[in-house]
Backbone as XML, in Angstrom:
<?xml version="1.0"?>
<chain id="A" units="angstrom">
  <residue number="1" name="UNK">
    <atom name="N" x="-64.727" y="-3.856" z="39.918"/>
    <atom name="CA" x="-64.480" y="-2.448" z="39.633"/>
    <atom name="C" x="-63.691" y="-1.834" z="40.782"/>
  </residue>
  <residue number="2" name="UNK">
    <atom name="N" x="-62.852" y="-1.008" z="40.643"/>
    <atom name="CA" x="-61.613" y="-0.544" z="41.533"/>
    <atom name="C" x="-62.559" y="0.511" z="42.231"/>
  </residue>
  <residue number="3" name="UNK">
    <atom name="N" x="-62.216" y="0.793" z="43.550"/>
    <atom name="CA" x="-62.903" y="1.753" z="44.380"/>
    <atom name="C" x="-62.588" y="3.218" z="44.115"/>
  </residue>
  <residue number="4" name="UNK">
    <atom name="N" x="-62.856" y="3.827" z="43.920"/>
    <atom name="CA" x="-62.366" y="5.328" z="43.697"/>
    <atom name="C" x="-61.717" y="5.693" z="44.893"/>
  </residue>
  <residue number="5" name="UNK">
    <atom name="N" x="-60.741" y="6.464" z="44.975"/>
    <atom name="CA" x="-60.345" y="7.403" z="46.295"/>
    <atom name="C" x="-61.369" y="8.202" z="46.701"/>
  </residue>
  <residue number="6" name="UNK">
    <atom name="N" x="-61.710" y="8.632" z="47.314"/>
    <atom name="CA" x="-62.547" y="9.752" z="48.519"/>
    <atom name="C" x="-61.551" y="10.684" z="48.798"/>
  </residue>
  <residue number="7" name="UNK">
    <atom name="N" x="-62.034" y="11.984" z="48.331"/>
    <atom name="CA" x="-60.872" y="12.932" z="48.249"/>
    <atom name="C" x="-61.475" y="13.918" z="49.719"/>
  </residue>
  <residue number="8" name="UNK">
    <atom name="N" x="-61.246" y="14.169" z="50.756"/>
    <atom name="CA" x="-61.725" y="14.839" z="51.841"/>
    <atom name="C" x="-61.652" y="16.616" z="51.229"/>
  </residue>
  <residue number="9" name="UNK">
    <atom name="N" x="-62.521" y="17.439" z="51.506"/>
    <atom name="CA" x="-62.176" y="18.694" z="51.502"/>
    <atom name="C" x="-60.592" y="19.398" z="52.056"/>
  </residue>
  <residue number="10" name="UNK">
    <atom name="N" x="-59.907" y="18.713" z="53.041"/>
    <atom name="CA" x="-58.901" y="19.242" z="53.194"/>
    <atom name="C" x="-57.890" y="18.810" z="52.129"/>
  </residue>
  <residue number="11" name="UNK">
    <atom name="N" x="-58.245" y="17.453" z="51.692"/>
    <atom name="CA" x="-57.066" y="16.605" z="50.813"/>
    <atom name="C" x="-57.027" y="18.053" z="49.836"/>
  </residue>
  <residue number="12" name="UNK">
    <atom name="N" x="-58.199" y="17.861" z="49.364"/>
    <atom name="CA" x="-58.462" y="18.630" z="48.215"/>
    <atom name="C" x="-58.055" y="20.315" z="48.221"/>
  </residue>
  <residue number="13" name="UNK">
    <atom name="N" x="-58.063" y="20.654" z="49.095"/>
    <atom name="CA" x="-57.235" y="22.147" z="49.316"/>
    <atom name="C" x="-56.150" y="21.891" z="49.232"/>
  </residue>
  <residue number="14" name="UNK">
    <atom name="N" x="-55.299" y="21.301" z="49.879"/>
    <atom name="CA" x="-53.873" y="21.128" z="50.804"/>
    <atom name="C" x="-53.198" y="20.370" z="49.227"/>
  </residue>
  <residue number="15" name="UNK">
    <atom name="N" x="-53.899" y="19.635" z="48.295"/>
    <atom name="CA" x="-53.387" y="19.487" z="47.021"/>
    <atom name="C" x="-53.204" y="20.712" z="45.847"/>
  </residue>
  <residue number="16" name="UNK">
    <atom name="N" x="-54.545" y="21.496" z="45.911"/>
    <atom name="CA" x="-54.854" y="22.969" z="45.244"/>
    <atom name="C" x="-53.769" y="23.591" z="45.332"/>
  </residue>
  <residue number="17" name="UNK">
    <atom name="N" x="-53.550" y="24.076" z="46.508"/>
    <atom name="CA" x="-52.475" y="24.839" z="46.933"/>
    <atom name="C" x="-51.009" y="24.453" z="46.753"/>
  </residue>
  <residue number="18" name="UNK">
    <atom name="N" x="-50.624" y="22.963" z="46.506"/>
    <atom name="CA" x="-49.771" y="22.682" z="46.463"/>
    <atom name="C" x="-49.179" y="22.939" z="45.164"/>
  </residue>
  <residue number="19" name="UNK">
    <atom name="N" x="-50.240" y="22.738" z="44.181"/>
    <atom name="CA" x="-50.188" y="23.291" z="42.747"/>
    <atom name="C" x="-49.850" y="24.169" z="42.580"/>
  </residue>
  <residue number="20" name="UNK">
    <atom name="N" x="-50.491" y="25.054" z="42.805"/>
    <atom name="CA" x="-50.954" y="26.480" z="42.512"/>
    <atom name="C" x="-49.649" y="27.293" z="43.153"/>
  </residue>
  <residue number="21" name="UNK">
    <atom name="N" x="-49.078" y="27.043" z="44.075"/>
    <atom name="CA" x="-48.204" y="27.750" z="44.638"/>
    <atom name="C" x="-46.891" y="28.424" z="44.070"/>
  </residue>
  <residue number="22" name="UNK">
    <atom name="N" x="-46.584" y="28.044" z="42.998"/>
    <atom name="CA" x="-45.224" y="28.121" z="42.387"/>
    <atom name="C" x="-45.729" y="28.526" z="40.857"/>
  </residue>
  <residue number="23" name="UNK">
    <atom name="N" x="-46.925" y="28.288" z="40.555"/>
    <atom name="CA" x="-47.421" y="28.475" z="38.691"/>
    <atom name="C" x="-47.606" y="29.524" z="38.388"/>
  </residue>
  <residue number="24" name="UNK">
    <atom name="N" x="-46.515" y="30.059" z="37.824"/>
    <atom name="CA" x="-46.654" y="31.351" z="36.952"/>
    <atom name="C" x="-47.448" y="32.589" z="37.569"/>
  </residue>
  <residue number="25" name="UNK">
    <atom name="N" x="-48.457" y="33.020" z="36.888"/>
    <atom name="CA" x="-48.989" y="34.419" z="37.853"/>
    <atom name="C" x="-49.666" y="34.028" z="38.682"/>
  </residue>
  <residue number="26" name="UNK">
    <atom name="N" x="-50.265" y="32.609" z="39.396"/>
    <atom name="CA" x="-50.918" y="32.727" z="40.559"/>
    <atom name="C" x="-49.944" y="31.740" z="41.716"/>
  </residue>
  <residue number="27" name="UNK">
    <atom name="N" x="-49.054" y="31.962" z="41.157"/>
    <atom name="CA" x="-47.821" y="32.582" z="42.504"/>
    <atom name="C" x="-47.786" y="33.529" z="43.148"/>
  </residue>
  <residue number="28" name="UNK">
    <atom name="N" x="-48.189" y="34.978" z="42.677"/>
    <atom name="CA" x="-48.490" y="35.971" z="42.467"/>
    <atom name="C" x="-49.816" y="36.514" z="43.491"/>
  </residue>
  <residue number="29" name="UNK">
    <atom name="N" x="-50.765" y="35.538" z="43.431"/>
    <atom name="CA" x="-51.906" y="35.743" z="44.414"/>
    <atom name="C" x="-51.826" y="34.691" z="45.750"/>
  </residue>
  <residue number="30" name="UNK">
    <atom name="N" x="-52.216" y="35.772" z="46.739"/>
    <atom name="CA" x="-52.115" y="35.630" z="47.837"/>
    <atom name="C" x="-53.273" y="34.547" z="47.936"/>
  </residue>
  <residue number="31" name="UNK">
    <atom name="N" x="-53.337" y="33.444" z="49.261"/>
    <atom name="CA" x="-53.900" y="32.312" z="49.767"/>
    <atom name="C" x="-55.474" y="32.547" z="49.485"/>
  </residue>
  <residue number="32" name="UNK">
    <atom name="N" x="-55.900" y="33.993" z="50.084"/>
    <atom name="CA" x="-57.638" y="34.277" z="49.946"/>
    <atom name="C" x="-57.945" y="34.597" z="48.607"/>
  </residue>
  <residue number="33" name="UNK">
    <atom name="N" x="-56.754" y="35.167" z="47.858"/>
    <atom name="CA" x="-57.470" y="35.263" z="46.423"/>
    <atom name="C" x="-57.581" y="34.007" z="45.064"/>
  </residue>
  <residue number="34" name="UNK">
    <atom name="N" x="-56.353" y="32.928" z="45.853"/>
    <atom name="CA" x="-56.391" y="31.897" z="45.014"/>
    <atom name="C" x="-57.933" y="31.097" z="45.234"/>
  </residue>
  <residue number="35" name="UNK">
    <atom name="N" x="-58.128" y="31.443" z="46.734"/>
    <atom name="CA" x="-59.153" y="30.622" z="47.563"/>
    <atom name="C" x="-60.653" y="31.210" z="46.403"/>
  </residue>
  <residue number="36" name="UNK">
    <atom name="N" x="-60.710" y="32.557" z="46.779"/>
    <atom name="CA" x="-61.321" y="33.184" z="45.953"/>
    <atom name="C" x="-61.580" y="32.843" z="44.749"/>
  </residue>
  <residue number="37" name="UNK">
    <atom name="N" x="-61.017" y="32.546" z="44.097"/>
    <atom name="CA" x="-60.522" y="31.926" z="42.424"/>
    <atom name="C" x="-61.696" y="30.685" z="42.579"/>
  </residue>
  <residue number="38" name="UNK">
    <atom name="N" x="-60.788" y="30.278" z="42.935"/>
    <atom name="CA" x="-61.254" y="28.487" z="42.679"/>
    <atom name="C" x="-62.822" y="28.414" z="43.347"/>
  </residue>
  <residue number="39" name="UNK">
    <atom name="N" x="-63.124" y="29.129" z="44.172"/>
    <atom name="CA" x="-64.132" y="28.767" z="44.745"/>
    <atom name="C" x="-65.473" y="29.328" z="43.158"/>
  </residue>
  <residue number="40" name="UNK">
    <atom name="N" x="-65.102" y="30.086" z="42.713"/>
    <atom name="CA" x="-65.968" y="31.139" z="41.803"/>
    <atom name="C" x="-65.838" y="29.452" z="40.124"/>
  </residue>
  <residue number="41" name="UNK">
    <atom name="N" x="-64.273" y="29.026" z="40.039"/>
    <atom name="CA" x="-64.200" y="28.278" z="39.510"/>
    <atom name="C" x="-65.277" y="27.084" z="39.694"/>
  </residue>
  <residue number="42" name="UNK">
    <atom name="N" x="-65.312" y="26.594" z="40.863"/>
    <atom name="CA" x="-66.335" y="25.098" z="41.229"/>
    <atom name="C" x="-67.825" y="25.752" z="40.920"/>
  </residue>
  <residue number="43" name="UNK">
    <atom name="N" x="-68.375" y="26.658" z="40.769"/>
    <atom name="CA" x="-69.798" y="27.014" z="40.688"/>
    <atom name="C" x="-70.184" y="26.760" z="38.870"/>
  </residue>
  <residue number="44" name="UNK">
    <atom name="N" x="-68.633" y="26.859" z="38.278"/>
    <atom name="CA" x="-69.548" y="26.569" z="36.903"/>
    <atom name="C" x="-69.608" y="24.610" z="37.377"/>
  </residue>
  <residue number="45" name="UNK">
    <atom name="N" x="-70.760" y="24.395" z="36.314"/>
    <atom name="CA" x="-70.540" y="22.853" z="35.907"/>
    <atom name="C" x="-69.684" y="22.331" z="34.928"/>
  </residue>
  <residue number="46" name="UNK">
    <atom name="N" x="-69.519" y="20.768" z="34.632"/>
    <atom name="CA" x="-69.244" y="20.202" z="33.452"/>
    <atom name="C" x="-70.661" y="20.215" z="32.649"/>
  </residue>
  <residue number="47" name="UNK">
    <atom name="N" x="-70.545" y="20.246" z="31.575"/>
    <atom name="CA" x="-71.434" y="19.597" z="30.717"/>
    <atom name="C" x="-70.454" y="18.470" z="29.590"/>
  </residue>
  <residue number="48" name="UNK">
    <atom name="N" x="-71.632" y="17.632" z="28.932"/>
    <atom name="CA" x="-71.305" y="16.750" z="27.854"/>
    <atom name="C" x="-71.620" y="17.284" z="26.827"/>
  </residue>
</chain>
């Protein structure tokens, strides 16, 4: 079975942002409110 990557908390911002930076209206929001966003985003769960 193939090892998964280990994504570090910075990977994982420094990718967020890389996204997010140019897409439509949250181009639009500044660094603390995207931060803001996403952070409110990770508190829901997945479910099946």
């Amino acid at each position: 079975m193939k090892q998964e990557e280990e994504v570090t908390m910075r990977q994982f911002w420094l990718r967020y942002f890389a996204a997010t930076e140019k897409t439509s209206w949250l181009a639009c929001l500044s660094a603390p409110q995207r931060l803001k966003m996403l952070a409110e985003l990770m508190q829901w769960e997945a479910t099946d």
